[in-house]
Every structure is written in C-alpha cells, then in structure tokens.
mmCIF file of the N, C-alpha and C atoms, coordinates in Angstrom:
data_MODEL
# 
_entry.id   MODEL 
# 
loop_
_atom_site.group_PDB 
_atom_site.id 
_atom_site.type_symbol 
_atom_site.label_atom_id 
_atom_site.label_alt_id 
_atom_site.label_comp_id 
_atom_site.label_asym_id 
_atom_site.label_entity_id 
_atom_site.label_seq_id 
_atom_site.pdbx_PDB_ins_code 
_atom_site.Cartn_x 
_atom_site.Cartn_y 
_atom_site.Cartn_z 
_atom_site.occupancy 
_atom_site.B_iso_or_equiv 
_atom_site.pdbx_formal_charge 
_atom_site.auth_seq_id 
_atom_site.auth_comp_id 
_atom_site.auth_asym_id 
_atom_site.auth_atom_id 
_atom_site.pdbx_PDB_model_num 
ATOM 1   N N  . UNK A 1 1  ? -29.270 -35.816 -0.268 1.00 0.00 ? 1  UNK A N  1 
ATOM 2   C CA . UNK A 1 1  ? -29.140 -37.027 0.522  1.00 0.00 ? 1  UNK A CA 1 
ATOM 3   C C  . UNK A 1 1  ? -29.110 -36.679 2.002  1.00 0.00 ? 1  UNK A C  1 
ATOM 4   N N  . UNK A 1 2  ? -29.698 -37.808 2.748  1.00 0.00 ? 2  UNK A N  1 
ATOM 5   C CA . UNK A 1 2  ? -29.463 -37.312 4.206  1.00 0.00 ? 2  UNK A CA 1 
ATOM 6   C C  . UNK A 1 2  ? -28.437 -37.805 4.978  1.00 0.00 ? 2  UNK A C  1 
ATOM 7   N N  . UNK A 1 3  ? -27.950 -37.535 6.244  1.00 0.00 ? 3  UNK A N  1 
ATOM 8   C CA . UNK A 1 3  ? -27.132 -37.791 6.654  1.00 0.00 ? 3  UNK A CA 1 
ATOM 9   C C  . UNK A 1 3  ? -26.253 -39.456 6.476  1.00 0.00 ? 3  UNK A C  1 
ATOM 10  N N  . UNK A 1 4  ? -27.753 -40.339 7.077  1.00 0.00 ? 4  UNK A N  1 
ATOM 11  C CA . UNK A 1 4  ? -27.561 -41.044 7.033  1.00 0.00 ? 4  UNK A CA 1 
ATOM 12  C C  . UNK A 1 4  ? -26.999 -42.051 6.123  1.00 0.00 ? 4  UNK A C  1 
ATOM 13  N N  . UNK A 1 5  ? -27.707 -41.728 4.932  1.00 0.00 ? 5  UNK A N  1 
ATOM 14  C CA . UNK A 1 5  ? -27.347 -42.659 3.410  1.00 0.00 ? 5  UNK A CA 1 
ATOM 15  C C  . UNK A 1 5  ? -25.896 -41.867 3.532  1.00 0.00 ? 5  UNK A C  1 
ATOM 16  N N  . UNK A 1 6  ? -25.202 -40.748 3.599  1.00 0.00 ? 6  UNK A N  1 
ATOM 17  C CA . UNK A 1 6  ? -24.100 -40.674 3.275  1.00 0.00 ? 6  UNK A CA 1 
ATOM 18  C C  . UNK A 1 6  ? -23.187 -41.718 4.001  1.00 0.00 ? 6  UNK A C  1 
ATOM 19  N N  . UNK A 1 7  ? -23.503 -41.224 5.564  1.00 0.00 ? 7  UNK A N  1 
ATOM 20  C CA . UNK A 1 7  ? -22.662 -42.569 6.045  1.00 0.00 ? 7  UNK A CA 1 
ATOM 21  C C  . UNK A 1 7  ? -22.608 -44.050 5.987  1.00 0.00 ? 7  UNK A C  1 
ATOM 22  N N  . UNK A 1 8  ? -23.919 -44.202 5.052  1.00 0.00 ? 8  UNK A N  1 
ATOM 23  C CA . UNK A 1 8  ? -23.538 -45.902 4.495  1.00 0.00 ? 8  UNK A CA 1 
ATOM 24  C C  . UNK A 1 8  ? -22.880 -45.495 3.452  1.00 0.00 ? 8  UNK A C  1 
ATOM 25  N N  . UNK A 1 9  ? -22.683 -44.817 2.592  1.00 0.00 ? 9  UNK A N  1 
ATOM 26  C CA . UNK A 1 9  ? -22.436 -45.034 0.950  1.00 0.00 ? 9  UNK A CA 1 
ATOM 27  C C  . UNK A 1 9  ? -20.749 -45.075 1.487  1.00 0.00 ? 9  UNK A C  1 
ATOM 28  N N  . UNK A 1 10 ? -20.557 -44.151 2.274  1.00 0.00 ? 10 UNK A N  1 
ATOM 29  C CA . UNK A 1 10 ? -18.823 -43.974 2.528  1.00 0.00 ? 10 UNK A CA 1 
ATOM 30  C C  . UNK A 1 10 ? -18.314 -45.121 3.433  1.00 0.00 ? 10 UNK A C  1 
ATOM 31  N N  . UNK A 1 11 ? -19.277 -45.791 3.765  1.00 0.00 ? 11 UNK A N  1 
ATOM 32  C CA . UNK A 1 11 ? -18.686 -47.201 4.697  1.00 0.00 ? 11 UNK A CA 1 
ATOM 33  C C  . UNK A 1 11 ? -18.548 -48.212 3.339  1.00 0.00 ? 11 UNK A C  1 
ATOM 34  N N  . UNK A 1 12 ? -19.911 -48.219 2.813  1.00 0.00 ? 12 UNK A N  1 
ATOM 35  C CA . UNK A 1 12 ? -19.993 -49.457 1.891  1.00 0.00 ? 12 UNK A CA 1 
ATOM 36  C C  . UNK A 1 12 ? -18.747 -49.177 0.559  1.00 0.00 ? 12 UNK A C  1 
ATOM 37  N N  . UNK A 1 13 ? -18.134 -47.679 0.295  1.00 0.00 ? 13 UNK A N  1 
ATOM 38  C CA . UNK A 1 13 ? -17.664 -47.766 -0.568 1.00 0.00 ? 13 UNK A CA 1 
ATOM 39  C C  . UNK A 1 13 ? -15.707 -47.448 0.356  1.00 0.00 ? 13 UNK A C  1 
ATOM 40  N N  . UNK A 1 14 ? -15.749 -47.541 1.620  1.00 0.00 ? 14 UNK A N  1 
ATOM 41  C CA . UNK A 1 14 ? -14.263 -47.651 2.485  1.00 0.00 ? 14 UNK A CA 1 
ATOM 42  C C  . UNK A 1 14 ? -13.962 -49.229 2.402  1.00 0.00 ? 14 UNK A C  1 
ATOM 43  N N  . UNK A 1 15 ? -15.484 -49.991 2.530  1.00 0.00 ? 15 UNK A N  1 
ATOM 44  C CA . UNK A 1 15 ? -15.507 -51.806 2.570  1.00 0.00 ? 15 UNK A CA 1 
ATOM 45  C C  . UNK A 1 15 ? -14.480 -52.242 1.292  1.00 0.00 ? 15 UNK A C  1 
ATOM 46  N N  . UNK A 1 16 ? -15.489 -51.911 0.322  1.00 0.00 ? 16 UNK A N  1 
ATOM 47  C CA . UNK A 1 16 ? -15.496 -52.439 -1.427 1.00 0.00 ? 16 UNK A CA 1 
ATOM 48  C C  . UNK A 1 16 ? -14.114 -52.065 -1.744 1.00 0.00 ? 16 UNK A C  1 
ATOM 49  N N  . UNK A 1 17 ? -13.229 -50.255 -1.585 1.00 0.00 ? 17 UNK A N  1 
ATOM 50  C CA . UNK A 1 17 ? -11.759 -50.250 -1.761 1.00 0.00 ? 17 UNK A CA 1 
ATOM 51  C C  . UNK A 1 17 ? -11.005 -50.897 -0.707 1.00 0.00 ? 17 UNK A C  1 
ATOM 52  N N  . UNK A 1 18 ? -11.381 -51.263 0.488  1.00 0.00 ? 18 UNK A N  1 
ATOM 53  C CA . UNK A 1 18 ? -10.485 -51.838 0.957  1.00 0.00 ? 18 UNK A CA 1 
ATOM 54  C C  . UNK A 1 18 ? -9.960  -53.075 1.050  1.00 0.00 ? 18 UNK A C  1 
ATOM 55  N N  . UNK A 1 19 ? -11.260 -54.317 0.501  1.00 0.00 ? 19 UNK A N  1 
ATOM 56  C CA . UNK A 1 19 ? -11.505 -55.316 0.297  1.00 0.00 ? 19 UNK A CA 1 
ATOM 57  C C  . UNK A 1 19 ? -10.302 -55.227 -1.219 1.00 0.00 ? 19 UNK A C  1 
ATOM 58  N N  . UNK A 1 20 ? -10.497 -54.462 -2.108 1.00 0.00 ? 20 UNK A N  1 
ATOM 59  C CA . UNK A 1 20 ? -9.687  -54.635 -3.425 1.00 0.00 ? 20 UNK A CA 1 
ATOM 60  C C  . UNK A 1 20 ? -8.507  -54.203 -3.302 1.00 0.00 ? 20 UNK A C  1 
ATOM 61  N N  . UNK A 1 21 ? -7.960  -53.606 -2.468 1.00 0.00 ? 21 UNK A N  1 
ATOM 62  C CA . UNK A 1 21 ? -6.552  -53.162 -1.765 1.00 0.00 ? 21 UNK A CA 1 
ATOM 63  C C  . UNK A 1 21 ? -6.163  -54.628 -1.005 1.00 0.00 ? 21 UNK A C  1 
ATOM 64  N N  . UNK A 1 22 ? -6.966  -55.204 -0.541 1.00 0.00 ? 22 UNK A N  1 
ATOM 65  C CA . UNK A 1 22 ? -6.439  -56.682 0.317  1.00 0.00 ? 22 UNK A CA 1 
ATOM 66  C C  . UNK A 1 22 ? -6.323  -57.321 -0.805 1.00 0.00 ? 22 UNK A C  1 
ATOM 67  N N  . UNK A 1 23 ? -7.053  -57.449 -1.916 1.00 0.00 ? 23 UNK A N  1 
ATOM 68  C CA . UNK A 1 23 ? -6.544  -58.792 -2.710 1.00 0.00 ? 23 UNK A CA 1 
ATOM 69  C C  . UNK A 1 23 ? -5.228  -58.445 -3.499 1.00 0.00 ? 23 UNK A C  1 
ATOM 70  N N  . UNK A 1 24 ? -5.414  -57.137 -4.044 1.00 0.00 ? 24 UNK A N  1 
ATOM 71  C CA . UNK A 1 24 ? -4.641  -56.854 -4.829 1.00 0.00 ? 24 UNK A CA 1 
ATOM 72  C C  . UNK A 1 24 ? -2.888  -55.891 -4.433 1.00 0.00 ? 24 UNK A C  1 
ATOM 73  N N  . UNK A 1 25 ? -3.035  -55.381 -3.315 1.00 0.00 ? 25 UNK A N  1 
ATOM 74  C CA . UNK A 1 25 ? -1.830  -54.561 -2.892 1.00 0.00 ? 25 UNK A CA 1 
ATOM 75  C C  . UNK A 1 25 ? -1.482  -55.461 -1.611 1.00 0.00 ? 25 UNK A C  1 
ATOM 76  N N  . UNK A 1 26 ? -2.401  -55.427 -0.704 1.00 0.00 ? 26 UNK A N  1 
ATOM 77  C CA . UNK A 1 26 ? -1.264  -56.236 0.683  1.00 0.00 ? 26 UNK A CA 1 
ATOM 78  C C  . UNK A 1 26 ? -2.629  -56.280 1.809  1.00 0.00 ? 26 UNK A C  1 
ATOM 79  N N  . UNK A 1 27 ? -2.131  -57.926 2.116  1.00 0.00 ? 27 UNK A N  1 
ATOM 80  C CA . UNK A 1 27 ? -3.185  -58.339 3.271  1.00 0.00 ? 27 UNK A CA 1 
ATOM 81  C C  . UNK A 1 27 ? -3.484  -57.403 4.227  1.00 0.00 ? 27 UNK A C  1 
ATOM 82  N N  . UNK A 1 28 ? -2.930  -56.137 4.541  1.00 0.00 ? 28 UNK A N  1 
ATOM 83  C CA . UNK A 1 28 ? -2.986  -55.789 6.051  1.00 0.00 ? 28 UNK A CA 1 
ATOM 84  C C  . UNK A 1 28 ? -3.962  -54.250 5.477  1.00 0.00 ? 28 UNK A C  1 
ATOM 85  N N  . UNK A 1 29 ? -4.565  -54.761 4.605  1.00 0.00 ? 29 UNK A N  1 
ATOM 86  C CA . UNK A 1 29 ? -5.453  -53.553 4.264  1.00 0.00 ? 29 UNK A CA 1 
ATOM 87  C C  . UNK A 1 29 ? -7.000  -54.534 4.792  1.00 0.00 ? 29 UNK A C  1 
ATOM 88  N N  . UNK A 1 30 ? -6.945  -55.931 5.229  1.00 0.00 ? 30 UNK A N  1 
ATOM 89  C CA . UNK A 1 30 ? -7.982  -56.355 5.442  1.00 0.00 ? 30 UNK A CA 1 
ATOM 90  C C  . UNK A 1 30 ? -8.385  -55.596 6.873  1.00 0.00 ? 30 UNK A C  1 
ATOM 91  N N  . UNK A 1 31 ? -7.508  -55.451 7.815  1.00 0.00 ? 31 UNK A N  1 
ATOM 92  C CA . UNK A 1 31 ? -7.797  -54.491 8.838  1.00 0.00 ? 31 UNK A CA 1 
ATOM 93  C C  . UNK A 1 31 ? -8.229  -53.185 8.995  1.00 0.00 ? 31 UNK A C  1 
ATOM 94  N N  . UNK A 1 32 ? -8.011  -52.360 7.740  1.00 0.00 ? 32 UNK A N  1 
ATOM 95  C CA . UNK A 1 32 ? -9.039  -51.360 7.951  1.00 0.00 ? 32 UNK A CA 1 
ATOM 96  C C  . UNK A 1 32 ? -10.475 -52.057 7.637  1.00 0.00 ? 32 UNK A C  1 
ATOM 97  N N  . UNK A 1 33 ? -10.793 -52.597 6.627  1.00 0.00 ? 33 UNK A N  1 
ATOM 98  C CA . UNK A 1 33 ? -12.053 -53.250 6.466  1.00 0.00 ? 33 UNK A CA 1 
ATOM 99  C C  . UNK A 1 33 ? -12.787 -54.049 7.671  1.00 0.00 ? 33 UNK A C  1 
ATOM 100 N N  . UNK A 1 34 ? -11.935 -54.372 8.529  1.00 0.00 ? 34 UNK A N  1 
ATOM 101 C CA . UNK A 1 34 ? -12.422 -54.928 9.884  1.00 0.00 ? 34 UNK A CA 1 
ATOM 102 C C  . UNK A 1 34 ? -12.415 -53.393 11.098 1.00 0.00 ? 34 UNK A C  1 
ATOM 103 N N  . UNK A 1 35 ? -11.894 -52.530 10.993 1.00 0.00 ? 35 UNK A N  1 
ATOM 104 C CA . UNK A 1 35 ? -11.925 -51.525 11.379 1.00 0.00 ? 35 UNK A CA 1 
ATOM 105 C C  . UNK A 1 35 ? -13.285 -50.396 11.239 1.00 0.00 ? 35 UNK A C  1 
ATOM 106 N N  . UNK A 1 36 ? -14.085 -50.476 9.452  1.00 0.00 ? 36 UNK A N  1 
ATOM 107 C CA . UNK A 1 36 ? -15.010 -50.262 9.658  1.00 0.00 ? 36 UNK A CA 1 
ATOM 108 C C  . UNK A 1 36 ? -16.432 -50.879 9.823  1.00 0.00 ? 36 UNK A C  1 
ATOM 109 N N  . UNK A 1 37 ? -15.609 -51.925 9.460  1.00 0.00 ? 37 UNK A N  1 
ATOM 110 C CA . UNK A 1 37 ? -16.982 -53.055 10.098 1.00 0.00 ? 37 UNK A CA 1 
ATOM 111 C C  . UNK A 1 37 ? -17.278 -52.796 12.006 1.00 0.00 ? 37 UNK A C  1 
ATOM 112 N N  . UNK A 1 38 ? -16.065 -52.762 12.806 1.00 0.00 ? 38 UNK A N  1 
ATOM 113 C CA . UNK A 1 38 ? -16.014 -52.634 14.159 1.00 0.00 ? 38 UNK A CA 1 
ATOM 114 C C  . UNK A 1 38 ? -16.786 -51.221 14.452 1.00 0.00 ? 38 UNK A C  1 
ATOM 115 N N  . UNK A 1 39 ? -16.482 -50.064 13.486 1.00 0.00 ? 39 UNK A N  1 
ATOM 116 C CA . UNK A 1 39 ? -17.361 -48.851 13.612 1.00 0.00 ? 39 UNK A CA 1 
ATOM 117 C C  . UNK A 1 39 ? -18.934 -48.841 13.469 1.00 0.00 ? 39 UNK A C  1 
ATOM 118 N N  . UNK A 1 40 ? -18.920 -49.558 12.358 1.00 0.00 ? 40 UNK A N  1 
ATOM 119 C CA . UNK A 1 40 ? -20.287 -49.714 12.529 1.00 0.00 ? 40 UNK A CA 1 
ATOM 120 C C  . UNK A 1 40 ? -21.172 -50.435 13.414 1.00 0.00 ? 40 UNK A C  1 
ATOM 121 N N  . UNK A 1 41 ? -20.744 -51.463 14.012 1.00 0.00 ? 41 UNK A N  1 
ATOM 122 C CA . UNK A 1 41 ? -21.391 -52.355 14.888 1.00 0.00 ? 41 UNK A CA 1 
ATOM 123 C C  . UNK A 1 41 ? -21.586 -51.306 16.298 1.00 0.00 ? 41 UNK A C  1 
ATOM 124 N N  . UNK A 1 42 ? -19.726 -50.660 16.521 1.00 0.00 ? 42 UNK A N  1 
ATOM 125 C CA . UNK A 1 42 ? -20.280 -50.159 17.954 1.00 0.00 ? 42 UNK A CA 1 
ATOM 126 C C  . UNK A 1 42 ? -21.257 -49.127 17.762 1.00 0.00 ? 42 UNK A C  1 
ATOM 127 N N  . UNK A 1 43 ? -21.298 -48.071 16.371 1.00 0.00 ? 43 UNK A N  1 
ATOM 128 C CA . UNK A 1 43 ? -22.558 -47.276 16.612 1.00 0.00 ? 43 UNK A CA 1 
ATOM 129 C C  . UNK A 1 43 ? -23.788 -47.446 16.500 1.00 0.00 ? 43 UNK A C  1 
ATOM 130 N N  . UNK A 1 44 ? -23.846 -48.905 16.217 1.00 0.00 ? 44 UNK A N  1 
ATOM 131 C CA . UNK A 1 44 ? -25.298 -49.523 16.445 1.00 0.00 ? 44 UNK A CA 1 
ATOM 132 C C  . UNK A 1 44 ? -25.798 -49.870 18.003 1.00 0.00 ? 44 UNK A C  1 
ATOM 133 N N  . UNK A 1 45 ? -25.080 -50.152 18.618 1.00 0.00 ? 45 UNK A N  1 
ATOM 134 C CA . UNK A 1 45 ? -24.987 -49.763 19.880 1.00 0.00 ? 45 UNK A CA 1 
ATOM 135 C C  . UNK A 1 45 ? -25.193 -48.500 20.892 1.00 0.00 ? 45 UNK A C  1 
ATOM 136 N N  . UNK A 1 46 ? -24.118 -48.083 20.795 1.00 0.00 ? 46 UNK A N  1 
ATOM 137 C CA . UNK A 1 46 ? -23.800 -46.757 21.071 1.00 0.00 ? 46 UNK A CA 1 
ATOM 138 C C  . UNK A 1 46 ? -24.556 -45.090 21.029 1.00 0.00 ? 46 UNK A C  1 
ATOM 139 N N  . UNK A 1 47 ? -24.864 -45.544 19.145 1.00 0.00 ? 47 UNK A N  1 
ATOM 140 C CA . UNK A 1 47 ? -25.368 -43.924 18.871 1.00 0.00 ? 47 UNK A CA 1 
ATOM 141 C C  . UNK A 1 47 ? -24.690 -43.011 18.290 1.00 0.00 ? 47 UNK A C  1 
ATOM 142 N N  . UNK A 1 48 ? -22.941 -43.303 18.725 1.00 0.00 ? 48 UNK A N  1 
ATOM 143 C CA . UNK A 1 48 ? -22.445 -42.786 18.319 1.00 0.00 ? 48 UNK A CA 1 
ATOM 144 C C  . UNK A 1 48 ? -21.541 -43.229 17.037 1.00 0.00 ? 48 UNK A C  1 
ATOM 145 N N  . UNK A 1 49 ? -21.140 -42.482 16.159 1.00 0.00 ? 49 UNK A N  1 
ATOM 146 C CA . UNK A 1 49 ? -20.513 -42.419 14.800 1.00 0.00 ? 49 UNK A CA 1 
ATOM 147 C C  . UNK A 1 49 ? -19.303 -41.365 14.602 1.00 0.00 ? 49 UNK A C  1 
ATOM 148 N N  . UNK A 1 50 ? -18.416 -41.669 14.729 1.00 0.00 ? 50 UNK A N  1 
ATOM 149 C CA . UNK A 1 50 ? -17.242 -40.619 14.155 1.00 0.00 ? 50 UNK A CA 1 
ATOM 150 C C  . UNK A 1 50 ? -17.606 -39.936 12.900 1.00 0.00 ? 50 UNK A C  1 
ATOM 151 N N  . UNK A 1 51 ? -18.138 -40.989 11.707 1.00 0.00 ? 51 UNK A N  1 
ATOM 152 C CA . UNK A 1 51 ? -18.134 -39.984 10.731 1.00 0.00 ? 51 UNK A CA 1 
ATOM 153 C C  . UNK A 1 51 ? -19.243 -39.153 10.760 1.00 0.00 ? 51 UNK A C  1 
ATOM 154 N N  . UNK A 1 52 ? -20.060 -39.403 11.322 1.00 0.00 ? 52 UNK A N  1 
ATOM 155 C CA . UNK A 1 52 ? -21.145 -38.260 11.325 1.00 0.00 ? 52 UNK A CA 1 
ATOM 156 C C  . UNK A 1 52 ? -20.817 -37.301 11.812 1.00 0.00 ? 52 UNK A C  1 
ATOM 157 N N  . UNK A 1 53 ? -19.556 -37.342 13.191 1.00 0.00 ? 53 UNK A N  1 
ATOM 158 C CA . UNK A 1 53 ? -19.451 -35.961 13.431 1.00 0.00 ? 53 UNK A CA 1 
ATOM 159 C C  . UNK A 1 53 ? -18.621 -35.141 12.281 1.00 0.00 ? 53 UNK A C  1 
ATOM 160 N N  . UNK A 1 54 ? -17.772 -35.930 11.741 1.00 0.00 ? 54 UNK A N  1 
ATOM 161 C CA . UNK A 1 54 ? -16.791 -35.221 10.421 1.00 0.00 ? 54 UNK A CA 1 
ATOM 162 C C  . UNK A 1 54 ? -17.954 -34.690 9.772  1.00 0.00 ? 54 UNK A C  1 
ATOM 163 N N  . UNK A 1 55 ? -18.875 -35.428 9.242  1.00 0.00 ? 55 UNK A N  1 
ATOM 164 C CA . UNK A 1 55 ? -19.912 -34.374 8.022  1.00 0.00 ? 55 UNK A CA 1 
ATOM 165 C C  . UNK A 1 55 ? -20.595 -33.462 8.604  1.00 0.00 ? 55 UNK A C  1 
ATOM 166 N N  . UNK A 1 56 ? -21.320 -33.705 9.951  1.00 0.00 ? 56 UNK A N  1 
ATOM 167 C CA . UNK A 1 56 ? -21.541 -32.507 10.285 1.00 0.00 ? 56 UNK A CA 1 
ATOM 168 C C  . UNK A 1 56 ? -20.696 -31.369 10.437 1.00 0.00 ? 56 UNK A C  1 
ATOM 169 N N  . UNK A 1 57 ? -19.884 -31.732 10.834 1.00 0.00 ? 57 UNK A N  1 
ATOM 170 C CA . UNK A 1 57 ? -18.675 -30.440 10.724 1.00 0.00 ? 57 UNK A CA 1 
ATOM 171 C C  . UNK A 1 57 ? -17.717 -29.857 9.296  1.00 0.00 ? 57 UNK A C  1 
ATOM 172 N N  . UNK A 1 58 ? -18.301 -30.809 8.442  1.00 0.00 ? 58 UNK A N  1 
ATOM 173 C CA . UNK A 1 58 ? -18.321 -29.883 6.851  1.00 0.00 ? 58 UNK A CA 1 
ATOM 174 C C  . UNK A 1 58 ? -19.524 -29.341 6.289  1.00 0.00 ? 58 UNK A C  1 
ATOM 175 N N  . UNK A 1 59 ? -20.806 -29.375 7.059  1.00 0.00 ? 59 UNK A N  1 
ATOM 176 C CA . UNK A 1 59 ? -22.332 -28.525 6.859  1.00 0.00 ? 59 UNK A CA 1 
ATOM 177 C C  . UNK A 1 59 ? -23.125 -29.976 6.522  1.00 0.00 ? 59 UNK A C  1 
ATOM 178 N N  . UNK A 1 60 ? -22.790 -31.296 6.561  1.00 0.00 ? 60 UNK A N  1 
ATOM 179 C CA . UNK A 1 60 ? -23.897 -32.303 5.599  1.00 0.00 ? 60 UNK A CA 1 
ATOM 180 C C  . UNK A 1 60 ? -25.250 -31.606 6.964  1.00 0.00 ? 60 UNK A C  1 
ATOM 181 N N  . UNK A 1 61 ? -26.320 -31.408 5.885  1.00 0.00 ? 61 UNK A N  1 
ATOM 182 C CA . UNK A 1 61 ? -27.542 -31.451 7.403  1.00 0.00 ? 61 UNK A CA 1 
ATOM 183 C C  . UNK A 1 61 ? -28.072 -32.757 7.687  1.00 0.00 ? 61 UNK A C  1 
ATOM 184 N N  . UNK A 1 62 ? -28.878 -32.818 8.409  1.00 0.00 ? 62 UNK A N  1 
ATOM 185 C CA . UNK A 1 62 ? -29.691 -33.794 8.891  1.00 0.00 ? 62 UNK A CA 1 
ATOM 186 C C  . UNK A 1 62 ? -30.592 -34.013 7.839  1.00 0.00 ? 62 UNK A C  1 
# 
C-alpha cells in the first residue's frame, strides 16, 4: 500500500471507532472525530499531515 491509502484507512477507521465510542461510551469522544476531520481538511490545504510524518518515521515508503 502506499502512503497515501494508509493515511485514509487510519483516518476512516479513527472516524468509524470514534463515532462508536460517542454513541456508545461518552459524548466527548465526538471531539476527537471532529479533531480528525479538522486534520484532514487543514492538510488539504496545507500539504501538510502529522500522520504522514509518524509513518514515515516507522519506514511506510512513498
């Protein structure tokens, strides 16, 4: 896989547990889910991505 698909699969699957942590354990898990929604928007912008630098810095390549 390339970089990229990793960093959707780990957004889309931070969304999906965090979304089921809000219904089921406690509302204030809806804020991380708005947290990576806010990540993604600014690195659509930006360019930049936090988690990309984390995988690059465990070897994911390009």
């Amino acid at each position: 896989m390339k970089l990229e698909q990793y960093i959707r699969a780990i957004a889309g699957t931070f969304i999906l547990i965090s979304l089921a942590l809000g219904h089921f354990v406690n509302e204030y898990w809806y804020f991380f889910t708005a947290f990576v929604g806010a990540n993604l928007l600014q690195s659509a912008f930006t360019g930049w991505c936090l988690m990309e630098n984390i995988l690059k810095k465990l070897g994911v390549k390009e």
